[in-house]
N, C-alpha and C positions, 0 to 999 in steps of 0.2 A: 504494500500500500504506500503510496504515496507520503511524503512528512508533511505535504502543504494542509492538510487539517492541523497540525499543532503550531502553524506557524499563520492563521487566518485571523484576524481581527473577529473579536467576540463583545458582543452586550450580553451584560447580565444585569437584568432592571435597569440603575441607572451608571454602573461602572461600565464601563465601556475599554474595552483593552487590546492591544497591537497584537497579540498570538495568547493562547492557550498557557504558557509559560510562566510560574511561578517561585522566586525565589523563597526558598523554607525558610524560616525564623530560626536561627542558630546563635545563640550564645557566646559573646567574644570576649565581654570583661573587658573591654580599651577602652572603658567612658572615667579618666578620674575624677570622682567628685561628684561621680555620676549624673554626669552631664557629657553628651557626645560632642565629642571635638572635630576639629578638620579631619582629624584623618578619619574620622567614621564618615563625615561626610563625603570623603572623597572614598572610601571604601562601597557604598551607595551607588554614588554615582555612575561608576564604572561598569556595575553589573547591571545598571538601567542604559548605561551607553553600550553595553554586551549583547542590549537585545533582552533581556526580561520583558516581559506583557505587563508581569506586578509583581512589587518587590515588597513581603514583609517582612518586618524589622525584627531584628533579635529580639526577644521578653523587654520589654522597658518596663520598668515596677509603679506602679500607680501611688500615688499620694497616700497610701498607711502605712504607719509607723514602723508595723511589722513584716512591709511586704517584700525587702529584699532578702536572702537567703548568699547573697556571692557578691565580690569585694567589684568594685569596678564597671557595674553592670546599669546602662542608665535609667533613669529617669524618666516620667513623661508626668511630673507636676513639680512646679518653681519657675522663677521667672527665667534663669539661666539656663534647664533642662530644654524648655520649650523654645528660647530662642536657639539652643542647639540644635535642636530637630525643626526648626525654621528652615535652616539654614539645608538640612537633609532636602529636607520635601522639595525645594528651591531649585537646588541642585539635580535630582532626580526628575522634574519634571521639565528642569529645562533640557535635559538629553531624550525628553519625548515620552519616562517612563511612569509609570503610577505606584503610589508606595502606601502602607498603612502600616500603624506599628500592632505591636501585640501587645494587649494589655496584661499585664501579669502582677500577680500576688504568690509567692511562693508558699503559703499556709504554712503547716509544723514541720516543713521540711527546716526552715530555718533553725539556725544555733545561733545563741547570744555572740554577741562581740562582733556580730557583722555590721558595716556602718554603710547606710544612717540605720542607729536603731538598738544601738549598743548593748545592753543586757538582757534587753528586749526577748524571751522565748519567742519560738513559732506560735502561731495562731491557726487554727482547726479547728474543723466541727467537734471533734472528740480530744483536740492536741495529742491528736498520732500523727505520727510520719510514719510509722508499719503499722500494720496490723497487731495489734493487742500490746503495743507499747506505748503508753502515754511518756512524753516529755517535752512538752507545751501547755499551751495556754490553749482550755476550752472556750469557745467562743459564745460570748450572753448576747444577749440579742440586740443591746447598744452596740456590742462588736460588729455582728451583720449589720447593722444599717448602716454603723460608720466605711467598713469595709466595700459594700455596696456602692455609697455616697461616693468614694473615692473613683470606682470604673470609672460611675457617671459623669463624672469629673474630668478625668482623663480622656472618656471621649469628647466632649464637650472642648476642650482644648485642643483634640487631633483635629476636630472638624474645625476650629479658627484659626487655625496657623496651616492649613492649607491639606491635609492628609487626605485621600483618597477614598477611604476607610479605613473600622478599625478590625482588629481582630480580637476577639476574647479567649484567653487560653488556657482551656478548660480541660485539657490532659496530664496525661502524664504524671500524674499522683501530685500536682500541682494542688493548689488551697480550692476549687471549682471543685477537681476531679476528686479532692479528697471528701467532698459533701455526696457527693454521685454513690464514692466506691462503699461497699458496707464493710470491708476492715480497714476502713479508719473512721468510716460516721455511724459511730454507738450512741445516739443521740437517744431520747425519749421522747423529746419535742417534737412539734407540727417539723422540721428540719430532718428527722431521722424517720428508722421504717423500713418502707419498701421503698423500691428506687423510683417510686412516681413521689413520693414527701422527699427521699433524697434530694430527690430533683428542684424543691420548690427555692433554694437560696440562689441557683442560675438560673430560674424562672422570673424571678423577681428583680435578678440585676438585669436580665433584660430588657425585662417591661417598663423596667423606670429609664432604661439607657435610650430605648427606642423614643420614648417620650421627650427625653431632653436631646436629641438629636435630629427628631424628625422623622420626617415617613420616607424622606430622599436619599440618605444617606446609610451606605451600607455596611451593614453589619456582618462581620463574620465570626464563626464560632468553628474552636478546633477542638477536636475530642477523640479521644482513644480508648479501644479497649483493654489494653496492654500500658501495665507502671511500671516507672521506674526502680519501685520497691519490689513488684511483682512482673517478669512479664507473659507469666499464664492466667494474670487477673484477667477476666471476662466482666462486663454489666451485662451485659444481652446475651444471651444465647437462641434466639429465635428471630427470623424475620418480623412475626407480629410482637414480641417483647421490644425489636429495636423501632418499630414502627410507632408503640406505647412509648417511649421514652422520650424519643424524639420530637416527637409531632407539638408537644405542648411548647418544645423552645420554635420551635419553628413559628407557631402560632403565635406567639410572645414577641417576635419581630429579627429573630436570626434568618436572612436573604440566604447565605451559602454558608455550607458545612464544610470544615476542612476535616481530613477524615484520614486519621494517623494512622498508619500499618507497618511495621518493619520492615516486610516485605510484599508490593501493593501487587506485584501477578499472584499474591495467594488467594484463593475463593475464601469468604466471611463466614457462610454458612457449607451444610453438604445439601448435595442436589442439585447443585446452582455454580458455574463458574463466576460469578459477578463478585467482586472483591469488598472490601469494606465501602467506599464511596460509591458504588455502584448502587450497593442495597440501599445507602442512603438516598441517594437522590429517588430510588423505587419509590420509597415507603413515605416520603416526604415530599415529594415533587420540586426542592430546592435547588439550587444548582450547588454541583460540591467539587472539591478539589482532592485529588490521589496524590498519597504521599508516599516515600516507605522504600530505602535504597537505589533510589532512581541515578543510574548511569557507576552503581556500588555492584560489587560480585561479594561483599561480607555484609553484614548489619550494623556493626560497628566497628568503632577502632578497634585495630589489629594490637594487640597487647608487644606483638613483636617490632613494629613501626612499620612494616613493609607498608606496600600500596595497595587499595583497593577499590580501586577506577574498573569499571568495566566500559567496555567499546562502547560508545551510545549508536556505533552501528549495528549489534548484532542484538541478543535478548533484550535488553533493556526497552529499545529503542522500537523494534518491532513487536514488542509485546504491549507498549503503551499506544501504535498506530495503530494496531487493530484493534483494541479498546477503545480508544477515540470515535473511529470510522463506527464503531456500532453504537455510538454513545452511550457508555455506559457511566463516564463522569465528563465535566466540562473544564478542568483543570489540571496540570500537571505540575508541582511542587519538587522544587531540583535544590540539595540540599550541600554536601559538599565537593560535589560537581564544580560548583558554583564558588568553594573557593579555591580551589586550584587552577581554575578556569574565570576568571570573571565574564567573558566572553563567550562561555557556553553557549545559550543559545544563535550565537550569531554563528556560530562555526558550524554546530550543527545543522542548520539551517543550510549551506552551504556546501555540505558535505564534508567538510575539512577534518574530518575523523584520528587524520594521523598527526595532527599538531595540536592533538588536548593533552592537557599534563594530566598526569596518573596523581589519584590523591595520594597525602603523606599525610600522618597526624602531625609532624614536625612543622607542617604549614599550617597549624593554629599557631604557635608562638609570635608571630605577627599579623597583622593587618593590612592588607595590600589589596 
């Protein structure tokens, strides 16, 4: 099949984007003071002058006290943060690309002594970070709404300093995910339960976010069924459980699902080849984004350092074309492709297959 479906101009309601193409939200720690500097900005730009469709922003931590969890990682509330990410948006948009950050609160994964937020424990529905180990801060119901207030917030300032949209990032045993998942929300309250009350603390940061943002502006929400504590945790195990789960944030004002897998050619369910975003957009009618090793022959860093670049000509590459071509999602999420390559997409595009560099883990140590 053809590449030119991943490389066509797509609307999705009111985002409107140059190819299929998505840079993943990864984690880099070079904001000090947590506020992003030139070189983030010029880290940005480059993969939207590469040819990205839309680029979201590594975790930037929302305005609560306790929402950072890692030294260096920025911000998206203060006046300095924001004119940082000003200066992103700016950037990025004048190379023709579209950018949204991810809003993140990292719950009881945090330990004291991270700054800002000094002795501060994590905060959690239950202050787990694993299952059936408390060592945080259970969260009272002033905590949810101050923690709530704070997304609303941070969207509210993505959408005035120019952002595209925002992301909310709701996996990954993150402070969201940790209300969702039932080992770590032992709650008894209206908050705890089954995973439909699980579910009511991202129902409700939506419906207040959708509110102070508007009906125009897009929302996106990333979720996994797979933690970083666990990763044979499951929420759903059925099309109509994930159909139940879903459908009320969808309702609530989340546009597209971004839709975390390790590995995105694996089928979600049995019976069915359709991967995790595939089912989503089934059961939801949303448009969604495919994540999970794209243009990687491992899952993760290699503990030995080698490389773990696969061809984006051969499996990777043909296995997301013929999933495109039948539509089964409307996005593709490219992850550390993208930093060994800033230019990924364009080279691809192009066919230039033999001058992409092979990932390293040694290329996190800088920012380029």
């Amino acid at each position: 099949m053809s590449s030119a479906q991943l490389f066509e101009q797509v609307s999705l309601g009111p985002l409107t984007l140059e190819n299929r193409t998505v840079m993943a939200p990864m984690t880099r720690t070079f904001s000090p003071g947590n506020v992003p500097n030139d070189l983030v900005v010029e880290y940005y730009r480059r993969r939207a002058q590469g040819g990205v469709g839309l680029i979201i922003t590594e975790g930037t931590c929302v305005g609560h006290k306790a929402a950072s969890g890692y030294p260096n990682v920025p911000f998206i509330a203060g006046d300095d943060a924001l004119a940082g990410w000003k200066k992103v948006v700016d950037a990025v948009h004048a190379e023709g690309g579209k950018i949204a950050p991810q809003l993140w609160h990292v719950g009881a994964i945090r330990k004291p002594g991270v700054e800002p937020g000094g002795d501060l424990p994590g905060y959690g529905p239950s202050g787990m970070a694993f299952p059936g180990k408390q060592t945080g801060h259970e969260m009272t119901q002033a905590d949810i709404d101050e923690v709530i207030e704070s997304f609303v917030q941070a969207a509210v300032d993505a959408k005035a300093i120019g952002f595209d949209a925002v992301e909310i990032h709701g996996a990954h045993g993150y402070l969201i995910d940790q209300f969702f998942w039932e080992g770590t929300n032992q709650r008894t309250d209206e908050y705890g339960g089954d995973l439909a009350a699980r579910s009511k603390f991202a129902i409700e940061l939506v419906t207040k976010m959708r509110a102070a943002v508007g009906d125009d502006y897009p929302i996106i929400f990333r979720w996994s069924q797979w933690k970083q504590q666990d990763y044979s945790a499951r929420l759903v195990e059925t099309p109509e459980a994930l159909e139940a789960f879903l459908k009320p944030l969808a309702d609530a004002g989340v546009d597209i699902f971004h839709c975390s897998q390790r590995r995105f050619w694996e089928p979600e369910f049995e019976g069915s080849d359709l991967n995790l975003a595939g089912w989503v957009k089934k059961v939801t009618g949303k448009p969604t984004i495919t994540v999970g090793s794209v243009g990687l022959n491992q899952d993760f860093l290699p503990e030995d350092g080698t490389s773990n670049f696969k061809d984006a000509e051969t499996v990777s590459l043909d296995n997301l074309l013929d999933r495109i071509g039948k539509q089964e999602f409307d996005l593709v999420a490219v992850g550390r492709a993208l930093i060994s390559n800033p230019d990924w997409v364009n080279k691809v595009k192009a066919g230039e297959f033999d001058s992409l560099k092979a990932f390293d883990k040694a290329q996190l140590a800088e920012l380029v």
